[in-house]
C-alpha positions in Angstrom: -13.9 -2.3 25.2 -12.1 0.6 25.5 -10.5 2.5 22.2 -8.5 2.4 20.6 -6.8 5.8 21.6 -7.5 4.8 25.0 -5.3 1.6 24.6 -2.2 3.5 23.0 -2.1 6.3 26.0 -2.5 3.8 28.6 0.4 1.8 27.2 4.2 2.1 28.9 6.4 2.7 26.4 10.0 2.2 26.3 12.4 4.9 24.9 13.2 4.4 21.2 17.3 3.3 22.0 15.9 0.1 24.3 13.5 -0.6 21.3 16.7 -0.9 19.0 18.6 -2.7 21.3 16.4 -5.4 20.7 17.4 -5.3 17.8 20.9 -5.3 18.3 21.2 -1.4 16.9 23.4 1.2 18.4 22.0 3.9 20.2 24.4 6.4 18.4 23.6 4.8 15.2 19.5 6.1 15.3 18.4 9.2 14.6 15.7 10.1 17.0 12.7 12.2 16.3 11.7 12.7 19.8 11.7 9.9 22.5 10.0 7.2 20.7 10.6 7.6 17.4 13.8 7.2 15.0 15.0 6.7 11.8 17.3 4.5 10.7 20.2 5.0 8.6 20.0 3.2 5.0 24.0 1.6 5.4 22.6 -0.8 8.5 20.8 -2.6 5.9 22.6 -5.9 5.9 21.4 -7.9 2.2 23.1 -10.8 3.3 21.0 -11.1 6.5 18.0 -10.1 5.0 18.5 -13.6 2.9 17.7 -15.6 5.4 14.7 -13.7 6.6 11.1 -15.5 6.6 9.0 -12.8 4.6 5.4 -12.8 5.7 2.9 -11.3 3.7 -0.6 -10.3 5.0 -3.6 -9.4 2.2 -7.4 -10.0 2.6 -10.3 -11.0 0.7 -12.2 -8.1 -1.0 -12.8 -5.9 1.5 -16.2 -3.9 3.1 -16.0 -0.5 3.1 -15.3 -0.4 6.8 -11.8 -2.2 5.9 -11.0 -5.8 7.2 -9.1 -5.2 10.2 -5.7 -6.3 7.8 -3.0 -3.8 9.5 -4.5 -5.3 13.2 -3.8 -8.8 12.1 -0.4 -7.6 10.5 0.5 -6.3 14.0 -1.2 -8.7 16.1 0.8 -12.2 13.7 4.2 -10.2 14.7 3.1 -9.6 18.4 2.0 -13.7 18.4 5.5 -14.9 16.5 7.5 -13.1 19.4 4.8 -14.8 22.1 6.4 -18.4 21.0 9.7 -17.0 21.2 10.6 -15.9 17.5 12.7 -12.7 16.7 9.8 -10.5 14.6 9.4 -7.0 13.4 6.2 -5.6 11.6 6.8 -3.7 8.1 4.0 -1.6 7.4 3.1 1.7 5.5 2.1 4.9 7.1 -1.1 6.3 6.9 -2.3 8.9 5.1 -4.0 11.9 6.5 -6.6 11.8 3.5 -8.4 8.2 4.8 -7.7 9.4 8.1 -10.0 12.4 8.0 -12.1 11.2 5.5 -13.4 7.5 6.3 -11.8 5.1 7.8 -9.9 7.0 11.0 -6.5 6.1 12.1 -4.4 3.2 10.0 -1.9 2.2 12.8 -3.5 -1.5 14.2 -6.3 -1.5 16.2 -6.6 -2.5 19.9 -4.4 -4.4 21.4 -2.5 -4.7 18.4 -1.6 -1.1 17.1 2.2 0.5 16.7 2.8 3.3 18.7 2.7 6.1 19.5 -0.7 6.2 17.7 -1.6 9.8 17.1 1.7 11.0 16.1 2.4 7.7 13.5 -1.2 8.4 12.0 -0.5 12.4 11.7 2.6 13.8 10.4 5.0 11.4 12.1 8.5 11.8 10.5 7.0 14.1 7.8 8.0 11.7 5.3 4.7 12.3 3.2 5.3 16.2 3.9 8.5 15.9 2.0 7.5 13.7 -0.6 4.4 16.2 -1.1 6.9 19.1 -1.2 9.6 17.1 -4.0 6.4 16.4 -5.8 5.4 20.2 -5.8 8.7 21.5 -6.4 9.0 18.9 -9.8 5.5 21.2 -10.4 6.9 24.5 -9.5 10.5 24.2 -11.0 8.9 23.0 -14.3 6.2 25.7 -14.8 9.1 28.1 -14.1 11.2 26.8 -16.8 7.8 26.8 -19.2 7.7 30.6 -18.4 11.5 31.4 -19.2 11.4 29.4 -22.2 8.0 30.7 -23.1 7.6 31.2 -27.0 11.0 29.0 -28.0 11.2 25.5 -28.7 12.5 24.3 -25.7 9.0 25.2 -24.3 6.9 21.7 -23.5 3.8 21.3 -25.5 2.3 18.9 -22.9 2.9 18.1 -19.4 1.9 15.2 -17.8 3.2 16.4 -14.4 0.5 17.0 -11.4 0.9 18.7 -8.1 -0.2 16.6 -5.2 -1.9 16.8 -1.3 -2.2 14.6 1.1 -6.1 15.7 1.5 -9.5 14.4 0.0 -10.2 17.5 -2.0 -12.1 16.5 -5.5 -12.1 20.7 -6.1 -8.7 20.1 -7.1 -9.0 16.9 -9.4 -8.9 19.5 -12.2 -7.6 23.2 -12.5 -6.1 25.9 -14.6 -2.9 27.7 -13.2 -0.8 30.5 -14.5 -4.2 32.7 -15.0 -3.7 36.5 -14.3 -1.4 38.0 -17.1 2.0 37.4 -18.1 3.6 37.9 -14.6 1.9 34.9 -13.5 3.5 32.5 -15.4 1.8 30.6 -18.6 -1.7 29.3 -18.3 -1.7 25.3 -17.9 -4.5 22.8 -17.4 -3.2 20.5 -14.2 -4.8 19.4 -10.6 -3.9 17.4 -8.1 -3.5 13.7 -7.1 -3.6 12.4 -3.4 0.4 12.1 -2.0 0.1 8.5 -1.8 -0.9 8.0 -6.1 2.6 10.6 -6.6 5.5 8.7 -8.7 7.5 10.1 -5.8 5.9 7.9 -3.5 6.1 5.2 -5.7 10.1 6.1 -6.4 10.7 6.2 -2.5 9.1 3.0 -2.0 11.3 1.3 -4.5 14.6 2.6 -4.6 17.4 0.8 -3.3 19.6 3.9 -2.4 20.0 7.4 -2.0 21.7 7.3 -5.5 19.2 4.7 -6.8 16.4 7.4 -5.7 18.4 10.0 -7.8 18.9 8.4 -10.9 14.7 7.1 -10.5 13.8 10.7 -9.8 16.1 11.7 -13.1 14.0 9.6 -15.5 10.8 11.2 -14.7 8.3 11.7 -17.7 7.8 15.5 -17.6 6.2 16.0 -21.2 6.7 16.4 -24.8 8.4 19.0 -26.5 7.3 19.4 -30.7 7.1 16.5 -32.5 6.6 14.3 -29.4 9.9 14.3 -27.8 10.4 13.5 -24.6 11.2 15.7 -22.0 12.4 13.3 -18.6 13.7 15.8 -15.2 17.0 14.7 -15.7 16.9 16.9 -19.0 16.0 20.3 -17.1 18.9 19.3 -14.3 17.3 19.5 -11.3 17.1 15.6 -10.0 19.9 16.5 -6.7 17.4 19.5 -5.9 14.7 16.8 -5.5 17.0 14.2 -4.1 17.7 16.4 -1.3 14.4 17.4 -0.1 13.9 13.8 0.2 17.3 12.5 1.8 15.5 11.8 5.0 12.7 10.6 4.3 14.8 7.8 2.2 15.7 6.5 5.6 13.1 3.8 7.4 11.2 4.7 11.1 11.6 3.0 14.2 8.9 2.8 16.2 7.3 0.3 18.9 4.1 -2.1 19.3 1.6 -2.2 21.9 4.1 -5.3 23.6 7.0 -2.8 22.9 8.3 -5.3 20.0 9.8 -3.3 17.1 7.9 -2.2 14.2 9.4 0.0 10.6 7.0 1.8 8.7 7.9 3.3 5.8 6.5 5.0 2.7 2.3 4.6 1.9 1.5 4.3 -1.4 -2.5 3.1 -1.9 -3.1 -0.2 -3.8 -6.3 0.9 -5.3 -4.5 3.7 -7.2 -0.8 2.8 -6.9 1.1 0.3 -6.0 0.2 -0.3 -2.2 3.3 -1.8 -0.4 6.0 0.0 2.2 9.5 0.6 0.8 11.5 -1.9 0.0 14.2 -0.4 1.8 12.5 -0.9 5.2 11.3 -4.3 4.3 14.8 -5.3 3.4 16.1 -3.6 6.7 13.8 -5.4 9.0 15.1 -8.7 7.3 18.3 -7.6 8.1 17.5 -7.7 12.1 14.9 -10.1 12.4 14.1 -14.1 11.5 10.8 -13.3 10.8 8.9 -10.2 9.1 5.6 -9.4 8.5 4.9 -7.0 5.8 1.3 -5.8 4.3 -0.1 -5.4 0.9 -3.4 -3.3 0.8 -7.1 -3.7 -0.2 -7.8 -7.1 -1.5 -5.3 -9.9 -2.9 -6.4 -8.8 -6.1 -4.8 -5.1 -5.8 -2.2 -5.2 -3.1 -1.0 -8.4 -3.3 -1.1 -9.0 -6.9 1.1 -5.8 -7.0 3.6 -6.9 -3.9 4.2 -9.8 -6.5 4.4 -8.5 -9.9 6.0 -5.5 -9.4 8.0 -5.1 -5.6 9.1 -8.5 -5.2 9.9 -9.0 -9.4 12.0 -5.9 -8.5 13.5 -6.3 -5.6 14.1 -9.8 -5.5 11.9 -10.6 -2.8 10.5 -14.2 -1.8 7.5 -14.3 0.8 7.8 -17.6 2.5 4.0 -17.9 3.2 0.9 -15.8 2.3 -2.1 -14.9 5.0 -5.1 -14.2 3.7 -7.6 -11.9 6.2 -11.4 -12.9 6.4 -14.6 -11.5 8.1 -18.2 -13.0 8.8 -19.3 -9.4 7.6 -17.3 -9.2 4.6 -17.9 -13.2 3.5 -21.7 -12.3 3.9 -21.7 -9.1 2.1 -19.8 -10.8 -0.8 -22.6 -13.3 -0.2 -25.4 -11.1 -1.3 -26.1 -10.3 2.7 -27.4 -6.7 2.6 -24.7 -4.3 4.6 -26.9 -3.4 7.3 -27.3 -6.8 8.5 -24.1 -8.3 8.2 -23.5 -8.5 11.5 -26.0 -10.8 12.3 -26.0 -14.9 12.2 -26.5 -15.5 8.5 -24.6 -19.1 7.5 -26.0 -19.3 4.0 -24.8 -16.2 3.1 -21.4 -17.1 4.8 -21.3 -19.9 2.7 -21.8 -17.8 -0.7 -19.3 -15.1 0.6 -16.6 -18.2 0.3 -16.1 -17.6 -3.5 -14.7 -14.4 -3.0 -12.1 -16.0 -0.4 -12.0 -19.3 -2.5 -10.8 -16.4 -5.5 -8.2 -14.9 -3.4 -6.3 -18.5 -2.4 -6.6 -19.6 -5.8 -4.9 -15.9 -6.9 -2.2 -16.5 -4.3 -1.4 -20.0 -4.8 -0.9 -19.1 -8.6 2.0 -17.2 -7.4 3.2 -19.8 -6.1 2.1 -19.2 -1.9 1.5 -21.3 0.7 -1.5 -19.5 2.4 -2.8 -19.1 5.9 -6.2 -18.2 6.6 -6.6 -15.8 9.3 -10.3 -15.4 10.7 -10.4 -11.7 12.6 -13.3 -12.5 15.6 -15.7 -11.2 16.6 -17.5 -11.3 19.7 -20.9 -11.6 17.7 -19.6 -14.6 15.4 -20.7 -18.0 16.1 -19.1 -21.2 16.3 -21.4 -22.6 14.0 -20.1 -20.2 10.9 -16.1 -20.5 12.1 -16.5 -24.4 11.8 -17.8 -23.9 8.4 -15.3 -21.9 7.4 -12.7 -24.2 9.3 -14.0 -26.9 7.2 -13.9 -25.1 4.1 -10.3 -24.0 4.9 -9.8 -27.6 5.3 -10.9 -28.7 1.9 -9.1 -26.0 0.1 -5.7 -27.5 1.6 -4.6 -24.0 3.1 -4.5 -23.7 6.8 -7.0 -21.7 9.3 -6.4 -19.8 12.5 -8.5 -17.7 14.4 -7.0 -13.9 15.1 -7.7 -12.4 18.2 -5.2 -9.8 18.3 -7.3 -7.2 18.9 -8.8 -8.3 22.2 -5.9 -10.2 23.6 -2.6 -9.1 22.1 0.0 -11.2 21.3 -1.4 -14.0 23.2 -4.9 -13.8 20.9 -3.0 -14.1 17.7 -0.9 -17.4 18.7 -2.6 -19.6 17.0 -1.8 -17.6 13.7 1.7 -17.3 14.5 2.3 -21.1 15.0 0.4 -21.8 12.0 2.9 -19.2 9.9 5.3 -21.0 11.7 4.7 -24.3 10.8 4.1 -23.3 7.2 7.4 -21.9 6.8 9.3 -24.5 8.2 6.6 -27.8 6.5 5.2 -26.1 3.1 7.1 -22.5 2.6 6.6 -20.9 -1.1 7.7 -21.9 -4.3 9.9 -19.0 -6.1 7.3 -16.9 -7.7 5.1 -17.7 -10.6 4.8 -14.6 -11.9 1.4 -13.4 -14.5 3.4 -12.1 -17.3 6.6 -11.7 -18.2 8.5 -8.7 -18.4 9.1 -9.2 -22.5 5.0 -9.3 -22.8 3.3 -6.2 -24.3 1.8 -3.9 -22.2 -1.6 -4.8 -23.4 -0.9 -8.6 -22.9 0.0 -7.7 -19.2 -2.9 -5.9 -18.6 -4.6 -8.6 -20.5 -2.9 -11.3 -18.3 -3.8 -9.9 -14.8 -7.6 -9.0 -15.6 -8.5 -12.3 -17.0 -6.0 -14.1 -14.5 -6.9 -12.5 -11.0 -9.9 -10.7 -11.5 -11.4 -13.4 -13.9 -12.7 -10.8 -16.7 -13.6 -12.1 -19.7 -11.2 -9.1 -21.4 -10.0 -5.5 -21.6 -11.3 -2.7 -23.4 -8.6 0.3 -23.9 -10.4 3.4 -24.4 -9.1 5.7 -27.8 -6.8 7.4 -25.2 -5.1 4.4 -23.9 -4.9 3.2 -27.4 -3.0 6.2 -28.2 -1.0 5.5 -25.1 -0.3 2.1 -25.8 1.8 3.4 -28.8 3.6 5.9 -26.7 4.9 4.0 -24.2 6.5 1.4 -27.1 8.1 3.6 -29.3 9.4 5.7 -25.8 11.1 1.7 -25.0 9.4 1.4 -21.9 6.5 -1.6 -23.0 9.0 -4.1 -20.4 7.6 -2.3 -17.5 5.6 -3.8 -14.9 1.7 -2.9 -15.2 0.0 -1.3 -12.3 -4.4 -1.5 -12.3 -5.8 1.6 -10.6 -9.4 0.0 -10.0 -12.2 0.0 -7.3 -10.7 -2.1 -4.0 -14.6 -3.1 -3.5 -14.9 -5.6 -6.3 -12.7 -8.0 -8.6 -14.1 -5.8 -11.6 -13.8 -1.9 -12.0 -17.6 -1.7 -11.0 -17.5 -1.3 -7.2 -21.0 -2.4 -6.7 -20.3 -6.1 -8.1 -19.8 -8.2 -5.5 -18.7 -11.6 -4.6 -16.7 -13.1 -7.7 -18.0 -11.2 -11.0 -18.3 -12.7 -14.3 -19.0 -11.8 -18.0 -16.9 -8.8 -17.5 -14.5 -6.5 -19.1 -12.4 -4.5 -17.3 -12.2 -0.6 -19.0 -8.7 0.7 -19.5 -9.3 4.5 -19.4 -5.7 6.0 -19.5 -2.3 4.8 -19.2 0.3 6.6 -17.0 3.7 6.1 -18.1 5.7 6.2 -14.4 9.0 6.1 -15.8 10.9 7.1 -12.5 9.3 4.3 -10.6 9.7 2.0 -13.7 5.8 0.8 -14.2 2.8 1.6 -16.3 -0.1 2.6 -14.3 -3.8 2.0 -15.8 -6.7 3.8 -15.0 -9.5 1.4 -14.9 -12.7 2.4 -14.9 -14.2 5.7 -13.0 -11.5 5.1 -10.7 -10.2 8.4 -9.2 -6.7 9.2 -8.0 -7.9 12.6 -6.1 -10.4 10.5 -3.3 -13.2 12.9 -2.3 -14.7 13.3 1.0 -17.7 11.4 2.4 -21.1 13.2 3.4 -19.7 13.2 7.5 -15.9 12.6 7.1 -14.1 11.4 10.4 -12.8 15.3 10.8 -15.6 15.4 12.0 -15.2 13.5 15.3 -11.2 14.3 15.6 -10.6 17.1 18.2 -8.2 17.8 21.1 -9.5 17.8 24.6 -7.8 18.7 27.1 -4.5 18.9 25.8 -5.4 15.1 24.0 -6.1 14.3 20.7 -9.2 12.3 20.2 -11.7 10.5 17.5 -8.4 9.0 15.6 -9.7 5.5 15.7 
């Protein structure tokens, strides 16, 4: 099998204009970033089009550390809906560079179902995270400046909540102290740094509607607190159209092309362990606007990324997914089925068979929103028949369709099967309107209180002295209607990563609460959860070089 790297360089691809002429876009209406490559403007967004859409949403079971192969099914469903003759375009986020030098590698498909071109999607692409790294930064810079005019009055802030972020694993900079040095240097502060994709400016992006929309979002930042606890939001120190403009293109969706040369938007890449793990909005809306049927992604497990996609982007934006695929593995079943890592691989049908809670979970979770849900079984050529009829069977008897996925090996034609089964879901059983966990008049702690017992099945929260305080904060500042947002392990339905399967007779520990007032949610820290990832002991840098003028070890 050759890799992935090998599959993208060895695939013709057609300049960026004939992709959006598929579309029925202008040539003179793209703005090209090289030959493949383009973004496109925010007014071709069409809301009465995107209306008539078929949303597709793609999550997974809880997934191995190795991933679940969800952004290959994602690409492979919308290279398998256009096999059988239906107009389709993949939504997905970009990568970021810390998983792709740290663990997993590149985050654009895999195989014969990636977007392309691979290294340049899965490196700085349009620099969209490079400028919502640098609006971040300048918030960070622009603020301690105005501590160190106002230093010694009280206009100065007391407490900043602010952080400066990278798009690197670096767990040196978790924590810091800036300003040291003397007076020149500005006043000493304690700060550090959060990956790009956990910044509220990611978050902000993602959500917005507009240019203006983004404005007024980035304007209602929580800086910090004055004396007496008053509230100091950007749009008090005047500088939200500074930030708005180092951010005016990276607002606007990218155009890019599958492995089949079918159109694909990728946009904005927030993580769903730490944030709230779905593209923008904007380019989901503006691939409804050109296509009948769109396949977005939520990330991590059902329980993080697509509890979010619910409760927060689609409560937001108005969205309706029409059906719901869930992604499975034999090795993930088996490791949720007490299977030891190193082996799961191997033929094991009992502990198949005990991994089927964890999946049993997720449908539950996703039919409680109200989806009709598609099981899609990612193959591989060392699973059996005997453990796919099983979990046929079992698909069966949970009333939610099965297909098998091969979209890696085969393309379009290997994820058919999945495709006609969206297909006939849509048009036989589509969605109810969601059922969503709480409502937005529910207290914060009733929210939090709602999803953990809910989707995770804990028997209760715990809200550490901090997020007590916190709790307090974020009523008397008006904001308790916001949406909650669980920062938690991906690896398990609890916030301990090493339980497994479907835990019970647990509570899940509410460390902090993060008061994102731009992005309009509350995000909660949940156990040792970190929002600076650290580096394995051999990180994928490790295998990424160029040779020869080619980039290779990206996948």
């Amino acid at each position: 099998m050759k890799s992935d790297i090998q599959i993208s360089r060895e695939t013709p691809l057609l300049p960026i204009a004939q992709i959006a002429q598929q579309l029925g876009m202008a040539e003179d209406e793209l703005i090209p970033y090289g030959k493949y490559i383009a973004k496109i403007p925010t007014h071709l967004l069409d809301a009465t089009k995107a209306k008539e859409a078929n949303l597709i949403l793609v999550t997974a079971i809880t997934p191995t550390k190795a991933g679940i192969g969800k952004t290959t099914t994602s690409v492979g469903l919308g290279l398998g809906l256009a096999k059988i003759g239906k107009k389709a375009i993949v939504a997905l986020r970009e990568p970021s560079l810390g998983p792709c030098f740290g663990m997993k590698g590149g985050a654009a498909g895999g195989g014969y179902a990636q977007v392309l071109p691979m290294e340049s999607i899965n490196l700085h692409f349009t620099g969209d995270f490079h400028a919502i790294t640098s609006a971040n930064n300048m918030i960070a810079a622009l603020l301690d400046n105005y501590q160190y005019q106002h230093k010694g009055t009280d206009l100065q802030l007391r407490e900043i909540l602010w952080r400066r972020v990278l798009d690197v694993n670096d767990r040196s900079l978790r924590y810091m102290l800036t300003g040291l040095g003397g007076n020149a240097n500005g006043v000493p502060t304690e700060t550090g740094f959060d990956i790009t994709p956990a910044s509220e400016i990611m978050a902000i992006l993602c959500l917005a509607s507009d240019l203006e929309d983004l404005k007024t979002r980035i304007g209602n930042i929580l800086l910090g607190y004055r004396t007496k606890q008053t509230p100091v939001f950007l749009r008090d120190l005047g500088f939200e159209g500074a930030i708005t403009a180092l951010l005016k293109d990276a607002i606007q969706p990218n155009l890019v092309q599958t492995t089949e040369n079918t159109p694909a938007m990728i946009h904005g890449g927030p993580f769903a362990n730490i944030a709230h793990g779905c593209n923008s909005v904007l380019a989901t809306k503006m691939a409804m606007s050109f296509a009948d049927y769109v396949v977005t992604e939520a990330g991590f497990g059902a329980d993080l990324g697509a509890e979010k996609f619910m409760n927060i982007k689609c409560r937001k934006a108005g969205l309706q997914p029409k059906a719901t695929v869930i992604v499975a593995t034999s090795q993930a079943l088996k490791l949720h089925g007490g299977v030891a890592e190193a082996d799961i691989k191997s033929p094991n049908l009992e502990g198949l068979q005990k991994g089927l809670l964890n999946l049993a979970k997720h449908i539950q979770n996703m039919q409680g929103f109200g989806q009709s849900v598609i099981v899609a079984f990612n193959q591989y050529h060392f699973d059996n028949e005997e453990e796919i009829a099983y979990l046929r069977n079992f698909c069966a008897e949970q009333n939610v369709r099965f297909a098998l996925n091969n979209g890696f090996l085969e393309g379009g034609e290997g994820a058919k099967a999945l495709a006609e089964a969206v297909v006939a879901t849509c048009s036989e059983n589509p969605s109810q309107p969601i059922q969503f966990t709480y409502e937005d008049k529910d207290s914060p702690a009733d929210k939090l209180r709602k999803v953990a017992q809910t989707i995770y099945s804990a028997a209760g929260v715990n809200f550490s002295d901090k997020a007590t305080k916190m709790l307090g904060k974020i009523e008397k500042l008006g904001f308790s209607h916001f949406p909650v947002c669980i920062a938690k392990t991906q690896y398990s339905f609890s916030d301990d990563a090493s339980r497994l399967g479907v835990a019970t007779d647990f509570t899940i520990n509410i460390e902090d609460l993060v008061i994102n007032s731009g992005a309009g949610f509350i995000v909660a820290v949940a156990g040792a959860i970190m929002r600076m990832p650290g580096l394995p002991k051999d990180p994928q840098a490790l295998q990424i070089d160029v040779v020869n003028g080619f980039i290779e070890g990206l996948s």
